[in-house]
SEBA-988515 format. One record per atom (N, C-alpha, C): y, x, z. Coordinates in steps of 0.1 Angstrom, whole numbers, padded with zeros to 4 digits, always signed. Atoms other than C-alpha are relative to their C-alpha. Example, Ala and Ser with C-alpha at 12.3 -4.5 7.8 and 13.67 -1.06 7.14 Angstrom:
2
-0012+0009+0000;-0045+0123+0078;+0012+0009+0000;-0011-0009+0000;-0011+0137+0071;+0011-0008+0008;
REM end
This chain:
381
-0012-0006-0006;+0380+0721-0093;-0004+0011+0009;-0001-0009-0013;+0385+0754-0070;+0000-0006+0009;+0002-0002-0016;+0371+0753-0037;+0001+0007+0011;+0001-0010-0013;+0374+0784-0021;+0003+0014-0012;+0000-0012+0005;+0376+0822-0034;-0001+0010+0010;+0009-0007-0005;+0352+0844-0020;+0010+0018+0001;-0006-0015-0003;+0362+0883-0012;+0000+0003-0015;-0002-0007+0019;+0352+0893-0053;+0009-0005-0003;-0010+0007+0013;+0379+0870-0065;-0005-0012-0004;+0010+0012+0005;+0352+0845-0077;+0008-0009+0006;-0007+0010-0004;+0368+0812-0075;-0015-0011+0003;+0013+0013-0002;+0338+0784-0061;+0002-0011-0003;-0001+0009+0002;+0340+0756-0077;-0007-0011+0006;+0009+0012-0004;+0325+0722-0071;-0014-0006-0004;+0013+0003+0005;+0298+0721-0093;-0007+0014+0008;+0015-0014-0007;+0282+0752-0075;+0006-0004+0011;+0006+0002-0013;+0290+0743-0041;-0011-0013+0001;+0011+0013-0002;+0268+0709-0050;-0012+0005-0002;+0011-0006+0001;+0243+0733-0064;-0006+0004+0012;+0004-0011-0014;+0244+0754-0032;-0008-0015+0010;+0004+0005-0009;+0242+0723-0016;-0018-0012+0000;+0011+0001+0008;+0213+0708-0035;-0009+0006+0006;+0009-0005+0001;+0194+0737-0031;-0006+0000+0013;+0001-0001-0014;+0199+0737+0009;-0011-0009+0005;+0007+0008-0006;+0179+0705+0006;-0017+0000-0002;+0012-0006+0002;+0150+0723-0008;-0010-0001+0012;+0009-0010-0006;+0117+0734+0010;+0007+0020+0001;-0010-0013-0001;+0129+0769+0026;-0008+0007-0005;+0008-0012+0010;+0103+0790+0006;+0012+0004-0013;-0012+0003+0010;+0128+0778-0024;+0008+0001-0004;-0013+0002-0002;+0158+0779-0014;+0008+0005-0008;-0005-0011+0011;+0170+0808-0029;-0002+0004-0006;+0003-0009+0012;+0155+0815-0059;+0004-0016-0008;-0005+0012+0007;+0166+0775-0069;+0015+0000-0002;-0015-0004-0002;+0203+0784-0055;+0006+0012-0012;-0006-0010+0010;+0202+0818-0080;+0001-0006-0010;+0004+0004+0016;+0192+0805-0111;+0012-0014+0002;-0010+0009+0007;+0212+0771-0110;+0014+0006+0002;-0010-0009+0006;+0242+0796-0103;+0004+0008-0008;-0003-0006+0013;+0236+0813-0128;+0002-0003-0013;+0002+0010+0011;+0227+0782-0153;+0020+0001-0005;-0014+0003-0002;+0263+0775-0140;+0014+0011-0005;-0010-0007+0007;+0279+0805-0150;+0001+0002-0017;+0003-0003+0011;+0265+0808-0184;+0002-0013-0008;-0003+0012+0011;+0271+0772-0197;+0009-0001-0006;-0011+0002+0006;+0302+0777-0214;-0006+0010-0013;+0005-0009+0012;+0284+0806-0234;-0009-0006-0008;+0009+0006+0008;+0259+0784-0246;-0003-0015+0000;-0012+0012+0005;+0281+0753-0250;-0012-0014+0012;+0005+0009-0007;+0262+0732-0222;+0006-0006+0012;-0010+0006-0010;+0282+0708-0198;-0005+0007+0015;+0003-0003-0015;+0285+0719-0159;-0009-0010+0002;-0001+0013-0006;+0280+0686-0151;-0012-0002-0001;+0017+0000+0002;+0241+0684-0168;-0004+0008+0008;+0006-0007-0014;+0235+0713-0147;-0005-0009+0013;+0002+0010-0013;+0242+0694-0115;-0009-0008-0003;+0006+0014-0003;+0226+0666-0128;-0015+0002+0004;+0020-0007-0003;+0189+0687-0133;+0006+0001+0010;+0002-0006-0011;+0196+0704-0101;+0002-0013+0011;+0004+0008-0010;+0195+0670-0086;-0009-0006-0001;+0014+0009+0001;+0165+0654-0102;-0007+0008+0006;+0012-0005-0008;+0145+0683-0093;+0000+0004+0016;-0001+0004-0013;+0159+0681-0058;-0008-0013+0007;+0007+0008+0000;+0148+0650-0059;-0013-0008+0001;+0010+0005+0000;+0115+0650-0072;-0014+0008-0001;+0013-0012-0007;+0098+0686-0060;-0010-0005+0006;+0015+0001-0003;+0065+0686-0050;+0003+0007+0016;-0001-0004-0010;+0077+0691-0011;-0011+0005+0007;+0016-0007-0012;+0036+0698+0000;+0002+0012-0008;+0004-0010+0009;+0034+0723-0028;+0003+0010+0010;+0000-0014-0004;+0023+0758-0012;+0014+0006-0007;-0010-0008+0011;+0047+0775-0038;+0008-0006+0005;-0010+0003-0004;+0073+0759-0024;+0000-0001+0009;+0000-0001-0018;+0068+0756+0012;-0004+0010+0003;+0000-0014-0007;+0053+0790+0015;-0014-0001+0010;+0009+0004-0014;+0023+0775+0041;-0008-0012-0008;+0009+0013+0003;-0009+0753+0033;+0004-0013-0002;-0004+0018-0002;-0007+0713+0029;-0003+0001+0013;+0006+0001-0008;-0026+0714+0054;+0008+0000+0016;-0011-0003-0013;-0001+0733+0081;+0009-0002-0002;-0016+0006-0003;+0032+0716+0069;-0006-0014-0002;+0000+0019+0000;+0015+0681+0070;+0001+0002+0018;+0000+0002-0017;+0005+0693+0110;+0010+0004+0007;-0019-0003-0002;+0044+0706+0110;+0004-0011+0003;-0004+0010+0002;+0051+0674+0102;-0001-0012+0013;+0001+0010-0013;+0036+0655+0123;-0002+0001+0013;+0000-0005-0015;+0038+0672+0153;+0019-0007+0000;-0009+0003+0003;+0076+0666+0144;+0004-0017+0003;-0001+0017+0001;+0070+0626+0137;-0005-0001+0015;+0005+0005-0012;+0051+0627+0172;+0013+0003+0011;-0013+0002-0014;+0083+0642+0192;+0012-0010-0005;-0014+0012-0003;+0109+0620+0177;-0007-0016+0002;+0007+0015-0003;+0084+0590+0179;+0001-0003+0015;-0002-0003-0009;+0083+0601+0215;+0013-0004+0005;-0011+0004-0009;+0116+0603+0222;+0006-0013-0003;-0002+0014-0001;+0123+0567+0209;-0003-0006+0010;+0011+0010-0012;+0099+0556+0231;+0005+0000+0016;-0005+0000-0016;+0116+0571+0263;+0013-0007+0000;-0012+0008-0007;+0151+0560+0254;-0001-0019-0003;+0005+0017-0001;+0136+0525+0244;-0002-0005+0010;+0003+0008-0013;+0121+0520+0277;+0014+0003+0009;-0009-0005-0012;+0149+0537+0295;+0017-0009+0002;-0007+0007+0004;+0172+0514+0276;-0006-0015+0006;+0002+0016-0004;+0156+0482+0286;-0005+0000+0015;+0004+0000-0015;+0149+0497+0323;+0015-0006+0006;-0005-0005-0005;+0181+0502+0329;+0014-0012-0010;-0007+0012+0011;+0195+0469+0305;+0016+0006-0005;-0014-0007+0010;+0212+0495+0281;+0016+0009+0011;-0014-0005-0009;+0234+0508+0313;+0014-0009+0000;-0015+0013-0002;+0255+0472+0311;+0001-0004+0014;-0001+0008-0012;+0249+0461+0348;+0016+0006+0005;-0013-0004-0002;+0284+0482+0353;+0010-0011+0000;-0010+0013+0011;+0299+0465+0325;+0002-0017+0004;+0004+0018+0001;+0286+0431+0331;+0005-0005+0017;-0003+0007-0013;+0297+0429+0371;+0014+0010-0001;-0018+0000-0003;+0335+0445+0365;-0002+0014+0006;-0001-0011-0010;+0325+0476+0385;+0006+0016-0008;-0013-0019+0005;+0346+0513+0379;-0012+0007-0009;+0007-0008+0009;+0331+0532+0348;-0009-0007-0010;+0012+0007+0005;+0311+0504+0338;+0000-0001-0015;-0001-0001+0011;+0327+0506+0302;-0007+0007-0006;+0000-0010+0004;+0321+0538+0297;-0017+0003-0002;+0017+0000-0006;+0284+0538+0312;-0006-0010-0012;+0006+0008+0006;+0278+0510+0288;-0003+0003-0014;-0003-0007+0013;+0289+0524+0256;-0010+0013-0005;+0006-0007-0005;+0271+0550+0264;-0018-0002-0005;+0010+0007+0004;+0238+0531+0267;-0002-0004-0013;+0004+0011+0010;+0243+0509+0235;+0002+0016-0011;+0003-0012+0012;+0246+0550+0218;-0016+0000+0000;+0016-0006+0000;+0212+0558+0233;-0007-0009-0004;+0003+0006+0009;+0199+0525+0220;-0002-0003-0012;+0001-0005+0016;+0209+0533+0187;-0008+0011-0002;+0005-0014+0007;+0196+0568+0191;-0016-0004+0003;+0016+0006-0002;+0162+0552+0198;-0010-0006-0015;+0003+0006+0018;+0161+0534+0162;+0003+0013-0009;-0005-0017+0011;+0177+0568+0148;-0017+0007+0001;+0010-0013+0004;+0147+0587+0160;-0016-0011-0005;+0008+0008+0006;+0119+0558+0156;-0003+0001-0018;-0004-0003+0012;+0134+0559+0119;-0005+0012-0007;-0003-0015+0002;+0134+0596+0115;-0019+0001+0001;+0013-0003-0007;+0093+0594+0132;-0010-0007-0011;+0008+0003+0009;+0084+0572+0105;+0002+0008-0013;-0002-0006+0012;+0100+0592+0078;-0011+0017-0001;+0004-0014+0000;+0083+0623+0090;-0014-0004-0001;+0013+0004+0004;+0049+0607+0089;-0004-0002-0012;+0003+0002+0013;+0048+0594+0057;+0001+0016-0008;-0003-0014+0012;+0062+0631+0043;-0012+0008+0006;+0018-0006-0006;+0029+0642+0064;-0009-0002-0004;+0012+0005+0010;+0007+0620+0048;+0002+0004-0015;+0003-0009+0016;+0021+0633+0011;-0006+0009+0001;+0000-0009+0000;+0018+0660+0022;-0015+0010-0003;+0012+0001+0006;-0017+0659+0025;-0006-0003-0016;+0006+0005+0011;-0024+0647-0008;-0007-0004-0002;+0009+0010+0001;-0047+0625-0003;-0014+0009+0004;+0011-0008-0005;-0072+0654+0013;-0006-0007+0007;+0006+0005-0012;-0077+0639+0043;+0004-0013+0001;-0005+0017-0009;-0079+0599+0048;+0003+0001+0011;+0002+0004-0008;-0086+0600+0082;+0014+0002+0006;-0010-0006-0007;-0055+0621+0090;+0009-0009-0003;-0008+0011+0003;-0035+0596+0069;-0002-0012+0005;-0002+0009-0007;-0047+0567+0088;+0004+0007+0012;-0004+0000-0016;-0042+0584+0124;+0019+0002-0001;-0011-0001+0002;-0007+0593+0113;+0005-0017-0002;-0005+0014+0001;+0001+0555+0099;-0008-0008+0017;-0001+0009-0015;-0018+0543+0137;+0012+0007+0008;-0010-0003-0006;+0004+0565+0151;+0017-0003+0000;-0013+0006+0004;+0035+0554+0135;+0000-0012+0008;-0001+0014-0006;+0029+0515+0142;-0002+0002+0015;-0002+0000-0016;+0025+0526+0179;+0013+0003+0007;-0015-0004+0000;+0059+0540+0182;+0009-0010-0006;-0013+0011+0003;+0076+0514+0161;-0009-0012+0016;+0001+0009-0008;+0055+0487+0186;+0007+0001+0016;-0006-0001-0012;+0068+0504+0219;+0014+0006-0001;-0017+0001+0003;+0104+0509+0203;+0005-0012+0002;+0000+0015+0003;+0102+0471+0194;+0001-0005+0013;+0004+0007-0014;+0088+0460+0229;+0011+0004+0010;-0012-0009-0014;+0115+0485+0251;+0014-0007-0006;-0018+0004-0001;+0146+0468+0235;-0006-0015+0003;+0004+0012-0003;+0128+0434+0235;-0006-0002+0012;+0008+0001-0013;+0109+0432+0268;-0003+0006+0009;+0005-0011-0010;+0113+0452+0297;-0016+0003+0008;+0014-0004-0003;+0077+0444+0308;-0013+0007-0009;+0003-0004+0014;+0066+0455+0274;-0002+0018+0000;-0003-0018-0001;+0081+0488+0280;-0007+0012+0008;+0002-0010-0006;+0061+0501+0304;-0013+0004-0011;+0010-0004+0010;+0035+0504+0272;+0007+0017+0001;-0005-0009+0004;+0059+0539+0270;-0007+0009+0014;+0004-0008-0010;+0048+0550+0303;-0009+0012+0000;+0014-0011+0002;+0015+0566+0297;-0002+0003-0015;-0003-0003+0014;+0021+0571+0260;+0010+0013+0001;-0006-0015-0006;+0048+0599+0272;-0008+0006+0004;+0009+0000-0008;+0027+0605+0297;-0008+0010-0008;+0008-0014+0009;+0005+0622+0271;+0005+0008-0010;-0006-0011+0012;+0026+0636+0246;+0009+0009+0010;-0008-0012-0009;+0047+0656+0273;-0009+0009+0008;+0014-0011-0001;+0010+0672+0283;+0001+0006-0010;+0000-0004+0015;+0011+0677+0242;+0009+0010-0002;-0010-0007+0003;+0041+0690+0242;-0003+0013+0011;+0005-0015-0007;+0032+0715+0273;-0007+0013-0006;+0012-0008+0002;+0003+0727+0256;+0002+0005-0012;-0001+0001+0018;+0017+0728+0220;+0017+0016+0002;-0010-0012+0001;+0049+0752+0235;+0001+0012+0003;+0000-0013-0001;+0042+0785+0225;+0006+0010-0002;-0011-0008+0005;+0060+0815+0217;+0002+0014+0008;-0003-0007-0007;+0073+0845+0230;+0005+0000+0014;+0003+0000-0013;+0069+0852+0267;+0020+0003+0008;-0013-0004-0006;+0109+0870+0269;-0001+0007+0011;-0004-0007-0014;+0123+0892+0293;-0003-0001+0011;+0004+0010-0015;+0115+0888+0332;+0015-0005-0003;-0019+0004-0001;+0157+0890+0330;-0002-0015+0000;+0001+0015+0003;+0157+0860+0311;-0007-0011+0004;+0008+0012-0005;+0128+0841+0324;+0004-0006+0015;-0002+0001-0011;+0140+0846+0357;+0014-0010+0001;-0011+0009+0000;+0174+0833+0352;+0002-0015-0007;+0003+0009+0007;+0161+0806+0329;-0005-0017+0009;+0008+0008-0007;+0138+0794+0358;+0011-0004+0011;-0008+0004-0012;+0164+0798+0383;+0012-0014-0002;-0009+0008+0006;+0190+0779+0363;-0006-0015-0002;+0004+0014-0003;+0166+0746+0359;-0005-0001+0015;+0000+0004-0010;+0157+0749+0395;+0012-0005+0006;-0010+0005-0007;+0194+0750+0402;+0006-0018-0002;-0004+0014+0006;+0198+0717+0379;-0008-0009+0008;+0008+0010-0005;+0169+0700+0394;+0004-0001+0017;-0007+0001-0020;+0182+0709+0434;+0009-0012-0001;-0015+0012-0002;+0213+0687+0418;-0007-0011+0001;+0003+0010+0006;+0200+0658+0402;-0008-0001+0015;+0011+0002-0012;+0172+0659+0435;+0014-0004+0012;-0008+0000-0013;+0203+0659+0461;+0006-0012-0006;-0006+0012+0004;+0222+0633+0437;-0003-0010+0001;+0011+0012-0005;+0195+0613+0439;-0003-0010+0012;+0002+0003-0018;+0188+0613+0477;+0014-0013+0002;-0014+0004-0004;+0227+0603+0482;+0002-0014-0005;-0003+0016+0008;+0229+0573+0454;-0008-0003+0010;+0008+0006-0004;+0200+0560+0470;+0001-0003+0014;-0001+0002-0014;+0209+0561+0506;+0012-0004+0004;-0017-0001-0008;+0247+0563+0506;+0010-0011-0012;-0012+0006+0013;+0267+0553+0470;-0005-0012-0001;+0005+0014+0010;+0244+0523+0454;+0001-0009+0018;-0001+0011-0009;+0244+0505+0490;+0016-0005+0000;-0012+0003-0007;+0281+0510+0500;+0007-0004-0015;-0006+0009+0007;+0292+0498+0462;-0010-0012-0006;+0006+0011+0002;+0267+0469+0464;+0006-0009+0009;-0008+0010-0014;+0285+0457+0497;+0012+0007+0002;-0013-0007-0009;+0320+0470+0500;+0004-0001+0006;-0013+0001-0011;+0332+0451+0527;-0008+0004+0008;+0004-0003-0019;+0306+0463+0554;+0004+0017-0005;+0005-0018-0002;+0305+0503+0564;-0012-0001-0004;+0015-0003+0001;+0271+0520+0559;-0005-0006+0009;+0008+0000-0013;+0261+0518+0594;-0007-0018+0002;+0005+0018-0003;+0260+0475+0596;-0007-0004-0011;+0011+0000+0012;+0244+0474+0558;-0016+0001+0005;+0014-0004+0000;+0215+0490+0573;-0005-0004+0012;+0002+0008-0010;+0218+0472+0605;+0000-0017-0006;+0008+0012+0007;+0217+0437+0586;-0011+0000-0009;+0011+0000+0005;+0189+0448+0563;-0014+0000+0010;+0007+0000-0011;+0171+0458+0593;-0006-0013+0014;+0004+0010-0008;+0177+0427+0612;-0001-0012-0005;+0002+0016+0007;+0168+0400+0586;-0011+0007+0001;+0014-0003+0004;+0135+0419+0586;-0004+0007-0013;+0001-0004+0013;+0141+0436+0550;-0005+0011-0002;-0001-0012+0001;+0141+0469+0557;-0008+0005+0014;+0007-0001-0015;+0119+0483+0585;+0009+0018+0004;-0006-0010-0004;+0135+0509+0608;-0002+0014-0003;+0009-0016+0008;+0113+0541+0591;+0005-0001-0011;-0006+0000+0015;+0131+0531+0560;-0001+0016-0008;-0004-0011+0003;+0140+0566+0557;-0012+0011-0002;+0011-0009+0000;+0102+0582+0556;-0002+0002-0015;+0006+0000+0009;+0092+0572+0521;+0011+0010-0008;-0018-0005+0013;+0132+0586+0506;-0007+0014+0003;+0002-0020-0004;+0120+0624+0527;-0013-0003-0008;+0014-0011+0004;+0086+0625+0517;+0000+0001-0015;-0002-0004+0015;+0095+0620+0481;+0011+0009-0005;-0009-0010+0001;+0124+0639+0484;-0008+0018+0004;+0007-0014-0003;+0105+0669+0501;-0010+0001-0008;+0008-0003+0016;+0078+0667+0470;+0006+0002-0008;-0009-0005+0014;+0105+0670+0444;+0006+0014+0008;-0004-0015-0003;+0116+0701+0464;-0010+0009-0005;+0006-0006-0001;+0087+0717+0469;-0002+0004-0014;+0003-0005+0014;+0077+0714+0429;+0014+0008-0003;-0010-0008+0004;+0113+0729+0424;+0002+0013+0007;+0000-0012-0007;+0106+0760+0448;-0014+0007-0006;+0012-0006+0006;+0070+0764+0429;+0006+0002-0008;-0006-0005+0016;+0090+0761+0394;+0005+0014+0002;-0007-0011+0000;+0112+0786+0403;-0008+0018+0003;+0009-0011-0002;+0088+0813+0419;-0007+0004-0010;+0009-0004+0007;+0063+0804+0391;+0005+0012-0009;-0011-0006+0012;+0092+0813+0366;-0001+0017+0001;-0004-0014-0010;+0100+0846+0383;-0013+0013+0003;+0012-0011-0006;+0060+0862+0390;-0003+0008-0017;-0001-0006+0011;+0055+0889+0362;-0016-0001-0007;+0010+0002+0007;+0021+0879+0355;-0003-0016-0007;-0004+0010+0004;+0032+0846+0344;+0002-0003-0016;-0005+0002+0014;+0040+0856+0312;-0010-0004-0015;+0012-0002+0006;+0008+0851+0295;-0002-0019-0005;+0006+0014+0003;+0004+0814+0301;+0013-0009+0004;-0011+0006+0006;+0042+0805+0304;+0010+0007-0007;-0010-0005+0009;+0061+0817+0273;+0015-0008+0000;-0011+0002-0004;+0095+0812+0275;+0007-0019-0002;+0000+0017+0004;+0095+0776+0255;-0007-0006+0008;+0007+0011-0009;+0071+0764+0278;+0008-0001+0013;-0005-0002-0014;+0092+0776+0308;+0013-0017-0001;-0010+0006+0002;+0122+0757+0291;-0009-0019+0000;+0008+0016+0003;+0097+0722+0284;+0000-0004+0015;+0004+0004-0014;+0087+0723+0325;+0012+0001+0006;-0012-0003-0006;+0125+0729+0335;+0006-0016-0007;-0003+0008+0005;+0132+0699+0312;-0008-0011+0007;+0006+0008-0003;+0102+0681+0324;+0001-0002+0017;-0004-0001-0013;+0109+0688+0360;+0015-0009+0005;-0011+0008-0001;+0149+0671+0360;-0002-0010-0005;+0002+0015+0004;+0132+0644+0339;-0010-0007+0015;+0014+0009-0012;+0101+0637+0364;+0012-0006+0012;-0006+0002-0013;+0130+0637+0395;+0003-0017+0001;-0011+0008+0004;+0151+0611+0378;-0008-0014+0001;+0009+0009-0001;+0122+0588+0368;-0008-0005+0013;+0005+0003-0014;+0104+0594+0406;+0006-0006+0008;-0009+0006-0011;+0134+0582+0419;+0000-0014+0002;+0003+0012-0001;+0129+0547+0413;-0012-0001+0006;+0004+0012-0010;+0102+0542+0432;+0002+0003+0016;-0005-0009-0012;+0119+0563+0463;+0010-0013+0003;-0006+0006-0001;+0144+0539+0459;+0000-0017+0001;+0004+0019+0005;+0126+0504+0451;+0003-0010+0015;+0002+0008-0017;+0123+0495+0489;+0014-0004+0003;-0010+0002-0001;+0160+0500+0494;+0010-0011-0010;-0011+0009+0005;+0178+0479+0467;-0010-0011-0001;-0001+0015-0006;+0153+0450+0472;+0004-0004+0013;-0003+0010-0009;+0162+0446+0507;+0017+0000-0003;-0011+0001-0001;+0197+0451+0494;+0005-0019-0004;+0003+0014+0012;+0188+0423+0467;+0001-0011+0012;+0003+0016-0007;+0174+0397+0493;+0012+0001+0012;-0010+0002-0009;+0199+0405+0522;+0010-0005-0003;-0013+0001+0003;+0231+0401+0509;+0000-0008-0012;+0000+0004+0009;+0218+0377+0479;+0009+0005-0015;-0002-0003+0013;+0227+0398+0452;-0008+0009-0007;+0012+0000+0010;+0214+0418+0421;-0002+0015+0010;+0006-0014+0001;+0186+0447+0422;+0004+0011-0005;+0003-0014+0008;+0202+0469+0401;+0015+0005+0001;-0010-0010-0005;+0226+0500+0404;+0017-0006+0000;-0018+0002+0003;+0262+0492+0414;+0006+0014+0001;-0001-0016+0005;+0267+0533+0416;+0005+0007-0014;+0002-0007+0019;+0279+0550+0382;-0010+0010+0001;+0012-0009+0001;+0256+0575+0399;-0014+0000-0006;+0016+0004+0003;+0226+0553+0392;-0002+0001-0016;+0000+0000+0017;+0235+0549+0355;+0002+0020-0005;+0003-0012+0009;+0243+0588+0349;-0016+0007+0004;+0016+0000-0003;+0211+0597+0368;-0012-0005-0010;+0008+0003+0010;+0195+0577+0340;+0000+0003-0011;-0001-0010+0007;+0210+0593+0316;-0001+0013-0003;+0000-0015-0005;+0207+0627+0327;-0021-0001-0003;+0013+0001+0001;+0171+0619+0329;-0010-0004-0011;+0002+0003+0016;+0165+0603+0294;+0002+0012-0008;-0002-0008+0009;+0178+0632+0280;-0010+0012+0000;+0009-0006-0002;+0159+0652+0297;-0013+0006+0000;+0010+0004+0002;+0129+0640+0291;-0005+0000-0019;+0001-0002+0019;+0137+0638+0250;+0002+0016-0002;-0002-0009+0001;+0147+0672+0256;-0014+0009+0001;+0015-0008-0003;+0112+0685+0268;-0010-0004-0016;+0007+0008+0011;+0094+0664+0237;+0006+0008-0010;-0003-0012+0013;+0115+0686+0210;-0001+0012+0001;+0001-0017+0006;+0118+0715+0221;-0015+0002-0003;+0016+0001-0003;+0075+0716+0229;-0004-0004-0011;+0011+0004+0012;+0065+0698+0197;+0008+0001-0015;-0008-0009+0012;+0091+0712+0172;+0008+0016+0001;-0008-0015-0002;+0091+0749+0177;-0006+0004-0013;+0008-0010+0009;+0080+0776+0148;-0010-0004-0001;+0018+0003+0004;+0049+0765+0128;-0004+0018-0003;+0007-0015+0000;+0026+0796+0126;+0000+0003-0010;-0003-0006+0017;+0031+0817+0094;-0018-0003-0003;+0013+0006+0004;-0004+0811+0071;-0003+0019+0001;+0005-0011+0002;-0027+0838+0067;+0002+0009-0016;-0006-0003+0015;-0019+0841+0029;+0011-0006-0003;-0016+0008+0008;+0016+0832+0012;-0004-0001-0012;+0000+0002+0017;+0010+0811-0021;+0010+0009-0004;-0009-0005+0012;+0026+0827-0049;+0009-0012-0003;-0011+0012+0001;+0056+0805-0055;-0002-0005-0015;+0000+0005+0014;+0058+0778-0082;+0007+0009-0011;-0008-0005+0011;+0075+0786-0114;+0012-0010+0002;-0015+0012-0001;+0114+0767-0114;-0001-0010-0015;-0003+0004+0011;+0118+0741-0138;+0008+0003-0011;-0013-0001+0006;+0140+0744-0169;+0005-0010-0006;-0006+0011-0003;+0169+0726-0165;+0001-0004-0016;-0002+0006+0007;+0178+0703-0193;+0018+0005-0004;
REM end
């Protein structure tokens, strides 16, 4: 049936938008020279009495069952779309890994939900996405490994086993972060080095000062937030909706006089507050000096602007640990955020943190030094 009718008049049918869409799922070397020809198959089958419909059907087996390493078709060695690949399977393996643990730090963002408190629905729902989006990308990290390892073609074992250990590490600290919060800190130092990876892996053009400048300025201004938002939960919101019936002032006068809280309370919140500053007045300067451009290109600027609002978010727990156990033991109730601030703050910082991991380890693979000559197309049936 008609789908559309283009400026010529041409009417688009359904069997060629399936082609078009077929061919989209190609290798991009491909794309368009699989998209000509099966529109062309498609115009010419009535002249030489051959069903649409066979068309489609070839233009989906060989969708299906292309040789996706093939040079000729990818345009780039096995070699440099298996290390495409799995640079790819390493950032979404990653980012499972952060919202896995960040999901079982932060028990899916239900403590809302689960004590009645304002937003807590919302906060929760919320959580049980990013727990899904944890298995989404897990999923996605193994699919991209194995298409790494074809990819190879059996060149290289060794690469094919580090790729399959690397898989099972990411499904085990996906597995462990919904299952076992103490499990989860396996994620810790496992980021930990792929967000160095990702640093050192995000290259590209250096851009404008303009742009760098405003780029840098723009995550310092995010990170001043999240850093001030922080401070405040921590001192002001997460106490006074842990206890609503006192004021501030007696909270921290009964923490203080059970012995929970020592009267310097307030040293450890500044001096980690005034280190998240300071790195956010280095970021910004670094961003901003014109001889900068050399060894931070503009994707790396964006990875350390991403990694900077994630690091705050994550430091902030242990700026904050001293305060909601004496909240904990004083007032015999729980450790964890009664604030919606505490829950978007974790959010905000999960993302942020998966955000540095893709952009850094899925930018532009390097063009090869030679371009295979492209396969030949099948002929369709």
């Amino acid at each position: 049936g008609a789908a559309g009718t283009p400026a010529g008049g041409h009417r688009v049918t359904a069997a060629e938008r399936l082609v078009r869409l077929l061919a989209a799922t190609l290798p991009r070397a491909s794309r368009d020279r699989y998209r000509e020809e099966w529109t062309a198959d498609l115009d010419g089958a009535a002249e030489i009495g051959m069903a649409r419909g066979a068309i489609v059907r070839g233009a989906a087996v060989t969708a299906l069952t292309i040789d996706r390493g093939d040079p000729g078709h990818t345009g780039m060695p096995r070699t440099a779309l298996a290390a495409r690949l799995a640079r790819r399977a390493v950032a979404t393996g990653g980012s499972a890994a952060v919202l896995a643990a960040g999901w079982s730090f932060s028990g899916g963002q239900s403590s809302l939900w689960a004590e009645g408190l304002p937003g807590g629905a919302v906060f929760a729902a919320i959580g049980a996405g990013l727990g899904l989006l944890a298995l989404a990308f897990g999923a996605l990290a193994l699919v991209l490994s194995l298409s790494a390892v074809s990819a190879l073609a059996g060149r290289t074992a060794r690469g094919a086993l580090l790729l399959t250990a690397v898989v099972a590490v990411f499904g085990a600290v996906v597995a462990a972060g919904i299952a076992q919060r103490g499990l989860a800190l396996l994620a810790v130092p496992l980021v930990g080095v792929l967000l160095a990876f990702a640093i050192a892996a995000s290259t590209g053009p250096a851009g404008t000062r303009k742009v760098r400048t405003v780029s840098g300025l723009a995550f310092a201004g995010l990170a001043l937030i999240v850093l001030t938002g922080a401070v405040i939960h921590t001192t002001v919101w997460n106490p006074s909706a842990r206890v609503p019936a006192l004021p501030l002032e007696q909270i921290y006068a009964e923490m203080i006089a059970q012995r929970q809280l020592t009267p310097d309370f307030g040293i450890g919140v500044g001096v980690w507050a005034a280190m998240c500053l300071g790195a956010i007045v280095l970021f910004a300067l670094a961003t901003s000096l014109p001889g900068a451009t050399r060894t931070l290109p503009l994707r790396r600027l964006i990875v350390l602007g991403c990694l900077l609002v994630g690091g705050i978010v994550f430091t902030q727990w242990f700026a904050a640990f001293g305060i909601g156990m004496a909240l904990a033991d004083t007032f015999a109730t729980s450790g964890a955020d009664a604030a919606w601030s505490g829950a978007l703050l974790g959010i905000v910082g999960q993302v942020a943190l998966v955000a540095a991991l893709l952009v850094g380890l899925t930018g532009p693979a390097r063009q090869p030094d030679a371009e295979p000559s492209p396969a030949p197309a099948p002929t369709l049936p």
